[in-house]
N, C-alpha and C positions, 0 to 999 in steps of 0.2 A: 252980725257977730261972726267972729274966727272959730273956727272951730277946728276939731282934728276928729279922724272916722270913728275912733275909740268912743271920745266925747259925743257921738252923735247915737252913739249905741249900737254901730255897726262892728261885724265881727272882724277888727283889721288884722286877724290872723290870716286870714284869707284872701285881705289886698296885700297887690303890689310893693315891694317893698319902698318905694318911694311915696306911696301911699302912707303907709303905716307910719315912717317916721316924722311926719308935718304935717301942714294942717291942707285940710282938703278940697282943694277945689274942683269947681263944677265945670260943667261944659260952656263955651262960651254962650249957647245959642239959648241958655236957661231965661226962660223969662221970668223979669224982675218982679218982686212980690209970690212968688208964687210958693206954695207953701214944700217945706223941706220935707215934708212926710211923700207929696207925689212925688218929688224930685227923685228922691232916692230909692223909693216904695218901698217907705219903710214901714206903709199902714197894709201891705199885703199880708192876703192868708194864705198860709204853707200848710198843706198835708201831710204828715206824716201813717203812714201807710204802713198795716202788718199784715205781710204778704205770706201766706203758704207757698210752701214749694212748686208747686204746679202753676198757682198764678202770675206765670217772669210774663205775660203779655200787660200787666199793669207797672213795670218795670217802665213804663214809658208815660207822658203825658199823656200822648193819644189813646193809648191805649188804656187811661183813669178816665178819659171824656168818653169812651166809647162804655166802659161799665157804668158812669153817672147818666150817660144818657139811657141808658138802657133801663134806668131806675126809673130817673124822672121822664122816660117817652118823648125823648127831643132829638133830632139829630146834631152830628156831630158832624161838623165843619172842619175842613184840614186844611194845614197851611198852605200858602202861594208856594210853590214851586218852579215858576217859569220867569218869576223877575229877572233879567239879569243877562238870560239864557238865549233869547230869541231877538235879533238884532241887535243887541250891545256885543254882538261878541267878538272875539279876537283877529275874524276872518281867515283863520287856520283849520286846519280839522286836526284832531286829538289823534286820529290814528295815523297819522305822516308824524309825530314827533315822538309818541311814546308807543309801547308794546305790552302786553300783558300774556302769559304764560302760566299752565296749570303743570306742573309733576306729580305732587301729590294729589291723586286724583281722588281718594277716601278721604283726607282730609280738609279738603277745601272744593266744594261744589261751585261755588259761582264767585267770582272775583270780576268787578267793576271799577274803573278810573275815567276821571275828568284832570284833562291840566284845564289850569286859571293862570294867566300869563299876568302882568304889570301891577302884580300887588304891590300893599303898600305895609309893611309890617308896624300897628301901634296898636295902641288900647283897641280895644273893643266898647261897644257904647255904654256907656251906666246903666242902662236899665237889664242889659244883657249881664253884666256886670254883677249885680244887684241880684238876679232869678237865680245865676251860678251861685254865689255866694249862699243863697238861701238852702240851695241844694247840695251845699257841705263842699262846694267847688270852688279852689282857687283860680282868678282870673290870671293868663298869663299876657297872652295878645289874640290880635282880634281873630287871626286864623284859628289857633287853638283853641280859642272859646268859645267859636262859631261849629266844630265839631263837637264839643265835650257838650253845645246848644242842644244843636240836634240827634246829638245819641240822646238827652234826657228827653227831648222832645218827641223821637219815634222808637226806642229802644232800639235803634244799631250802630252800632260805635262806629264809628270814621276813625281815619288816622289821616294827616298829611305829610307828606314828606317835601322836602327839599329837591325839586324836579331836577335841579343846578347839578347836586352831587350825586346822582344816579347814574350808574354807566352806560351815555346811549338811552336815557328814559325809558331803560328794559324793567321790568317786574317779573320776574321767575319766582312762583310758591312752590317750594321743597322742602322736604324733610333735612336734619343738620347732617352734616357729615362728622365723622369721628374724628376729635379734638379740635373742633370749631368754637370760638369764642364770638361773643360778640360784646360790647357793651353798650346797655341800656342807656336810656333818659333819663334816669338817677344819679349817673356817674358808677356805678358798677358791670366790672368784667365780668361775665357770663361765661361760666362752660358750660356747652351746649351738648346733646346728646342725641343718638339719632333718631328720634321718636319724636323728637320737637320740630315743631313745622316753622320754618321761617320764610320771609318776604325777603329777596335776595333785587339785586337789579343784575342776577347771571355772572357777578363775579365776586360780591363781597355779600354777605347777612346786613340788610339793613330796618330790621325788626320781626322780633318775637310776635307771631300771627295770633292776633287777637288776646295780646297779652301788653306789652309796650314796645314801642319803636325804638330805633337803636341812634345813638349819639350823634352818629356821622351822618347821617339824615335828616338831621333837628331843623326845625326851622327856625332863625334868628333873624336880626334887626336885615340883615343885606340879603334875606331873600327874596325874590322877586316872580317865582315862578313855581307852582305848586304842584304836585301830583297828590289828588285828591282820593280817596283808597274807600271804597266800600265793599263786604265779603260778605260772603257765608262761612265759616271756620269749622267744623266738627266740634260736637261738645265736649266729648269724651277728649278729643287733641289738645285743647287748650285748657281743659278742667287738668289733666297731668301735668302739663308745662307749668300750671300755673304755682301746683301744690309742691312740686319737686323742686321748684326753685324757691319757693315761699314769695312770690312776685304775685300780691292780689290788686288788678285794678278796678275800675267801675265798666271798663268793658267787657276783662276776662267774666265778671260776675254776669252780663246779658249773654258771651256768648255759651258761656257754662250752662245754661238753660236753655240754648238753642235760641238765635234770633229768628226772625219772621221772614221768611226769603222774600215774600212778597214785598221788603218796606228795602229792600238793599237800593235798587235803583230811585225811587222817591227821595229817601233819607242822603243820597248823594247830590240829586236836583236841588232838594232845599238849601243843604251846605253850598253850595258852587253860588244858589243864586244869592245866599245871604252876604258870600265873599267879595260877588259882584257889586252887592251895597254899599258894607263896609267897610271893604278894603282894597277900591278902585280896581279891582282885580276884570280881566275879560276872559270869560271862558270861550274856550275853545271847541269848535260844533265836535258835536258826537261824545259816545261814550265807548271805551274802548272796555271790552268784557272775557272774560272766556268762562266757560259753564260746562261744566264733565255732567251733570242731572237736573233733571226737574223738579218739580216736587205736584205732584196732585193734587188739589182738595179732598178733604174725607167726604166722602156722600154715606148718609146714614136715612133711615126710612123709620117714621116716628108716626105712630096711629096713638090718636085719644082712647082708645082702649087700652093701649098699652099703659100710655099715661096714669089714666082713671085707676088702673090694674096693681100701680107703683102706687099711685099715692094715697087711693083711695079717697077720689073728688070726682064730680062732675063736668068735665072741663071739656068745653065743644072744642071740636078740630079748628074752627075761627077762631075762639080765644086760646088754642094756642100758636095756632098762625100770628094773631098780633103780639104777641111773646116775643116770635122770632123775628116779627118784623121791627121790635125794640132791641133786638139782639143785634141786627144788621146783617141775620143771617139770609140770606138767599135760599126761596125753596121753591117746589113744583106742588101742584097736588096731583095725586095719585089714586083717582075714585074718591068715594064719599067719606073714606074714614083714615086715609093716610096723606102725610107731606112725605119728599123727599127733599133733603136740608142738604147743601152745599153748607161746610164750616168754612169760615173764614180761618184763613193758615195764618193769622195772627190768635187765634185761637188752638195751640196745640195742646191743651190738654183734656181736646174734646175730643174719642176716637172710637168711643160705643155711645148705642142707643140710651144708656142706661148713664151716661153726661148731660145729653141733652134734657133728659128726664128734670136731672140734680135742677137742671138750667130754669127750668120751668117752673120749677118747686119753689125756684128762689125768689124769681120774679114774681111768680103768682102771692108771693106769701106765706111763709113758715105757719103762722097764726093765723092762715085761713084753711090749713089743712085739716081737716075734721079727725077726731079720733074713732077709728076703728075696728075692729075684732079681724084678724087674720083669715083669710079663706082659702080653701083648696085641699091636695093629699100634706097630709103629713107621715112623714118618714120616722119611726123613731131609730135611735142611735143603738149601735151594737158593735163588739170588736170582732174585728176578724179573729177567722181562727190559731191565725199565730199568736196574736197577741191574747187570746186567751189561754193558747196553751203556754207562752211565755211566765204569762201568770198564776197559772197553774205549777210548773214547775219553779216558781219560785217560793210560792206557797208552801210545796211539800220539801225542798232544800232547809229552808228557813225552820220547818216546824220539827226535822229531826235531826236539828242543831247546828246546821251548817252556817258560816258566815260567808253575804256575798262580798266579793272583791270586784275593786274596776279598777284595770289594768290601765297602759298605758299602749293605744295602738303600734307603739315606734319599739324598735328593741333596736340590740346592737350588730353587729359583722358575726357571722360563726356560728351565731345563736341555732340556725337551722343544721349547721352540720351536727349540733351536739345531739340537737331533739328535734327529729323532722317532721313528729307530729303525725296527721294523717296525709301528708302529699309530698312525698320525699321527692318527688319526681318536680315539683314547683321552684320556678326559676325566684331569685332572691331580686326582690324591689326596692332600690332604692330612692331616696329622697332627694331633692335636688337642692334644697336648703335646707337640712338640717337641725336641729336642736344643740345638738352635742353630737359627738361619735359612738356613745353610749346607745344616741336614738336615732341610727343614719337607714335602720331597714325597716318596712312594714312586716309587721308579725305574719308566720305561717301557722303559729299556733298559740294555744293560750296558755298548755300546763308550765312554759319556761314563766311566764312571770308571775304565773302563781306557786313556783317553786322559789322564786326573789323573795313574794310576800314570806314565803313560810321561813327562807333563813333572814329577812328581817325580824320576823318577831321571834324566832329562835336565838338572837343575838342578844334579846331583851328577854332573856329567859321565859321565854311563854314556848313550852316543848310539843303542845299537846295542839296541832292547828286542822281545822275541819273547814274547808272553803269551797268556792265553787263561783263562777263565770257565767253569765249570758253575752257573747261579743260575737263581733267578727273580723274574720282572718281574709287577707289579700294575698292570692296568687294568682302568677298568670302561666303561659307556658313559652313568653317569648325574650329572647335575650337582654331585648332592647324595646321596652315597653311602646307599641303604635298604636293599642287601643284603652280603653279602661279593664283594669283588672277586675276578676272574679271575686265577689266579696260574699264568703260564705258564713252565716253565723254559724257557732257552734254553743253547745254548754258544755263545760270542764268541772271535774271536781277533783279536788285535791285533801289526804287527807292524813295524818304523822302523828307518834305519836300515840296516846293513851284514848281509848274508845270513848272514857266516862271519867269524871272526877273521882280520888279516889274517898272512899269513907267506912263507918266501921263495922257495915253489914256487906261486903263485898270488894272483890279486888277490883282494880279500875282494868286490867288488860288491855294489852296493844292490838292498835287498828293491824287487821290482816285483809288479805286479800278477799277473805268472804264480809267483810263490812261493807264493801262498796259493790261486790256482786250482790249484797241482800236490796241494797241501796236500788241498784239499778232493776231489781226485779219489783220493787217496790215503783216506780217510773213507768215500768211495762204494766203492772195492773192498774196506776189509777185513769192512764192512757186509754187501757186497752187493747195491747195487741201482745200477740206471742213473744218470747225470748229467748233465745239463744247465746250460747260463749262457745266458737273453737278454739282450741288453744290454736295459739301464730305466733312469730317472733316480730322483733319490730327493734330497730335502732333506738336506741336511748331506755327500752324496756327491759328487765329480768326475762334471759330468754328463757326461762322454766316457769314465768308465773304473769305469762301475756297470752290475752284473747280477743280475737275478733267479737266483736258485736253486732248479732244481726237481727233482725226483729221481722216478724209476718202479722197479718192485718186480721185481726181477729176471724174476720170471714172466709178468712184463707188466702190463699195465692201464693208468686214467689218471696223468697225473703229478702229482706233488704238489709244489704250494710249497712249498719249507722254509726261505726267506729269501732273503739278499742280500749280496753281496759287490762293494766298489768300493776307490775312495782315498776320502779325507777329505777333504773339500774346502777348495781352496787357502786359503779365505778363514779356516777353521778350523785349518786347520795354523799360518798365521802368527799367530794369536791367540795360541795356544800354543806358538810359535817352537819347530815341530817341524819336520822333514826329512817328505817323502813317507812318508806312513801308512798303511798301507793292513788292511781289518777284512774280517771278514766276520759274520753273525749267523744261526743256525740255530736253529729248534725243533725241539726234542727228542725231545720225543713224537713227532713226525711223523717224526723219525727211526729211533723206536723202533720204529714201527708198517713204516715198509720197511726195515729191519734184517732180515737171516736171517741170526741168529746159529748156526744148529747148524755142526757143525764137519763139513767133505764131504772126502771122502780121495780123489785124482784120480791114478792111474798114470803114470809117467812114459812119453810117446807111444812107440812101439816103432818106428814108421814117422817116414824122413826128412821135413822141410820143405821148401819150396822159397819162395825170396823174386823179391820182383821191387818196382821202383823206378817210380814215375811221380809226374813232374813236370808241372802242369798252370800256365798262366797263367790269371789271372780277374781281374774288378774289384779293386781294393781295399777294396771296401767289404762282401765275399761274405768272412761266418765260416767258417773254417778247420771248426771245431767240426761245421757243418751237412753241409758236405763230407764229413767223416770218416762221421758218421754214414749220411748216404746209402751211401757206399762198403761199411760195414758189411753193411747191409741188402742191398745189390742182388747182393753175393757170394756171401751167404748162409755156411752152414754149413763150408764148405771154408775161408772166411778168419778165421783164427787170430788174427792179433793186426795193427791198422793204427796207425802212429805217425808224427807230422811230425819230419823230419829237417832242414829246410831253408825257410825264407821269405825270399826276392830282391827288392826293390824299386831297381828304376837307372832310366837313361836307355834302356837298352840293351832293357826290354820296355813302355815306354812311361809317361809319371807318372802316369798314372792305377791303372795295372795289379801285379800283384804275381803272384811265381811261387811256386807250395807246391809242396814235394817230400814224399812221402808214401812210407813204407816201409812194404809187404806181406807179412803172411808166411802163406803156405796148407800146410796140412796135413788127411789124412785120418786120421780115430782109430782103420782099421780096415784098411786098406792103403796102397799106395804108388800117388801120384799121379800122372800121366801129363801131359807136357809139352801135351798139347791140352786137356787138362781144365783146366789155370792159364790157360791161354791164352784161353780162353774165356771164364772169368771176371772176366779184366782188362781183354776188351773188353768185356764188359757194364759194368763199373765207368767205363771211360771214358765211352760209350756216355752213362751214366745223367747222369754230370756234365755232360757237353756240353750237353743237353738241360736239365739242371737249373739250370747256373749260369754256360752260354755259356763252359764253360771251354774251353782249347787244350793239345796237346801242346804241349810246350816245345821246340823244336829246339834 
């Protein structure tokens, strides 16, 4: 019967085009009768394989017979390598006609060639034919499907070139030069970049390394004389070539994975000797190579305790010896209860103890692994103390109405001259790519974009905004950035606007400067540590209503700066036609570091209080804040808790002068107080003040 490949059930998308279009015939040397299913082997079983990422050593036939043997406990037989090679050959030596050269010495480790003199360029045999085909490969001729054989057959790609059109039979691997074209074996111009590694013959690009060869190299019907190319390529060099140009082939996919260096020289024996078969070709003695690296095997040290320890089995050190001796791994024993296991470097994705283990588990049996109860210390899980005071501070932002914002790391040019935040002195970082010109700098500080938020929703009439930040800021101190910059969280709150909704038992009033100092004293007790405000000036702040913030460790010591809190100054309120602003900005760390977060449980006092009230007059220009603090101190331990009730400004104690009325409350933790004991104490308290800040009873 006539038939055509279509009608035979074969896929003639993938023959020959003189194939596909008529009807098909066979080899001469087909013996007659003999059925059409061997002929063509069209009754073989094909594999399809779903491979994880890590397993590109089954990317190869050998490398499927070496996981089935391993299964089934049989060894694995590799192909003849030497037909072809040893007395048929051309009687020339390969390194008097051609040359081979490394430049790229990162991207290319070991580069191998065989010339094959007196080929013959046609078909390739049907059954070679027939394997391709099943493997989703068009057969082109017998060279090229004798490579495209043997890459499926050991996982590393060959290439052949045209030895005729090489200049001088040189091979130079280099990276491109800028405005270097080449075109490929598709019929497309390539512009090339310098990052891309090409196979040169030292004066022109004659293929993309480990991607596809380039036109002017092709081999066609009148070549006669081959350089046969086997390599190691860099994964990373040919995984970008490949993606930047959108050029995917079946080799860039093995070298993208890293091929097996061990199978470079092999994988070129078997091509050379198959070309010897069939394509009357003689190779020529020797291999001509060059090699910038080695490559080791991993040696790893594997004890049945370990094992046992993993998986929880009884597995003697013999039975895992015959494990690896179905693996094909090579090992030593080392005393009575260790191997040390040489990997086979077509095995890369074996490089801790804890692979070889997975290895073991496999073969030995998923469903012979016994179920069992976990042993040893357990750790339980806890957060650091940032992240619990993180949480904590967002806990109490949240609970006395504040809403959080998340900013946008990037800002724009200027933004630091307006508001330079806490580090005026912080050189400006730019970005080298960009969003927009909007987002071309890393922030130095957080209150600029939480001033964005507040006149975005000020434009949408919402007047009344209470916010606040956990982030961090990037500065460095140097012109031209040589290391990683300093990235320091901070918390911001921001806050404009009317204090409380208004309604018909009280007026809503505007946030002032003491909302967000109540705020932050509120942050220093549920912390833990003292608090302090001196007034300072500060760029982009009201120079009459800005203060340092510094805070000390409840136990004592020096204080620590932890930022700044003011208004926004007029001149930047109306810019952003915003009402009275007012921020504050704090480091974290530094807050983290006087934080004493353990949790202290205090009895409720069993002994009365006793209060007492003193009103002092003083300058106007003597902080409340310092007063208090004195009064603390000179009381000592007897006074309990001291709070401003009252500040007076008339005619009535003079315009310069101002009256603070200050509430006392003393208690002993251990008895009851006695009317001269208070008494005592509140005239050391006045005592101290008089002297300290010329203050007066108030009559």
């Amino acid at each position: 019967m006539i038939c055509s490949a279509k009608e035979l059930g074969l896929n003639d998308k993938l023959l020959p085009k003189e194939i596909q279009e008529g009807i098909l015939v066979l080899p001469e040397n087909t013996p007659v009768g003999a059925s059409i299913l061997d002929v063509l082997a069209l009754g073989d079983e094909v594999l399809e394989l779903d491979l994880t990422p890590n397993r590109s050593d089954c990317l190869s036939m050998i490398g499927v017979a070496y996981e089935v043997g391993a299964i089934l406990g049989r060894p694995v037989e590799l192909p003849d390598t030497e037909t072809g090679l040893a007395g048929g050959g051309s009687g020339v030596r390969a390194s008097d006609r051609i040359s081979v050269k490394i430049e790229a010495e990162d991207d290319c480790s070991h580069y191998t060639a065989r010339l094959i003199e007196g080929v013959r360029i046609g078909p390739s045999p049907l059954w070679m034919q027939n394997r391709l085909m099943a493997a989703g490969i068009r057969p082109i001729n017998n060279i090229v499907d004798i490579t495209n054989y043997v890459m499926l057959e050991y996982g590393q790609p060959l290439h052949a070139f045209d030895a005729d059109r090489l200049e001088g039979g040189n091979v130079v691997v280099r990276l491109a030069k800028e405005g270097e074209k080449l075109e490929t074996l598709d019929g497309v111009v390539r512009n090339l970049e310098p990052h891309m590694l090409l196979i040169t013959d030292g004066v022109k690009p004659v293929g993309l390394a480990g991607v596809m060869g380039g036109l002017n190299s092709e081999v066609t019907e009148s070549t006669t004389r081959i350089l046969l190319e086997s390599a190691k390529f860099a994964g990373r060099s040919v995984r970008k070539t490949s993606r930047q140009l959108g050029l995917r082939s079946e080799a860039s996919l093995r070298f993208e994975k890293e091929v097996n260096p061990d199978t470079v020289i092999p994988a070129l024996n078997r091509a050379a000797s198959l070309m010897a078969q069939y394509a009357s070709g003689q190779v020529a003695e020797g291999i001509v190579e060059a090699r910038t690296r080695t490559f080791d095997p991993v040696r790893l040290e594997l004890t049945a305790a370990r094992v046992n320890g993993y998986l929880g089995t009884s597995l003697t050190l013999d039975e895992i010896a015959a494990i690896m001796d179905r693996l094909g791994f090579a090992y030593e024993r080392a005393g009575a209860d260790a191997l040390h296991i040489s990997v086979p470097s077509r095995r890369g994705d074996i490089t801790r103890t804890v692979d070889l283990i997975e290895e073991v588990a496999r073969l030995y049996g998923y469903d012979l692994i016994p179920t069992t109860l976990m042993t040893g210390e357990t750790t339980p899980g806890s957060l650091k103390k940032e992240q619990r005071i993180r949480r904590v501070l967002r806990t109490l932002m949240t609970g006395v109405g504040l809403h959080e914002a998340i900013t946008y790391s990037f800002t724009h040019p200027g933004q630091k001259e307006r508001y330079p935040g806490l580090y005026p002195e912080a050189k400006t970082i730019s970005l080298a790519m960009p969003m927009s010109e909007e987002r071309s700098e890393l922030r130095t500080s957080l209150i600029p974009h939480l001033l964005e938020v507040a006149v975005y929703n000020r434009n949408r009439n919402i007047d009344d905004v209470a916010l606040f930040e956990i982030a961090k800021v990037y500065t460095t101190d140097e012109d031209r950035l040589t290391r990683q910059p300093t990235e320091t969280p901070l918390l911001a709150v921001l806050a404009t606007g009317a204090r409380r909704p208004a309604n018909w038992c009280g007026k809503p009033g505007k946030v002032d400067f003491y909302d967000l100092k109540g705020l932050l004293e509120r942050v220093a007790s549920v912390l833990g540590f003292e608090l302090e405000l001196v007034p300072a000036q500060a760029a982009g702040l009201h120079p009459g209503r800005t203060a340092d913030v510094y805070g000390t460790a409840a136990g004592g010591g020096s204080r620590t700066l932890l930022g700044r809190i003011g208004q926004i100054h007029p001149a930047l309120q109306q810019q952003a036609d915003l009402d009275d602003t007012y921020v504050f900005e704090l480091e974290l760390l530094k807050l983290v570091e006087l934080a004493d977060d353990r949790l202290a449980a205090q009895p409720l006092p069993k002994y009365p209080a006793i209060a007492r009230d003193l009103a002092l007059v003083v300058d106007r220009g003597v902080p409340v804040g310092e007063m208090a603090a004195l009064a603390r101190r000179t009381a000592g331990a007897l006074l309990e808790s001291i709070s401003v009730f009252d500040v007076y400004t008339g005619e009535r104690i003079g315009a310069d002068k101002k009256s603070v009325a200050f509430a006392l409350v003393y208690r002993h933790p251990e008895r009851t107080l006695q009317d001269e004991e208070v008494a005592a104490a509140q005239a050391g308290v006045v005592k101290a003040l008089e002297e300290s800040f010329g203050a007066e009873l108030r009559k």
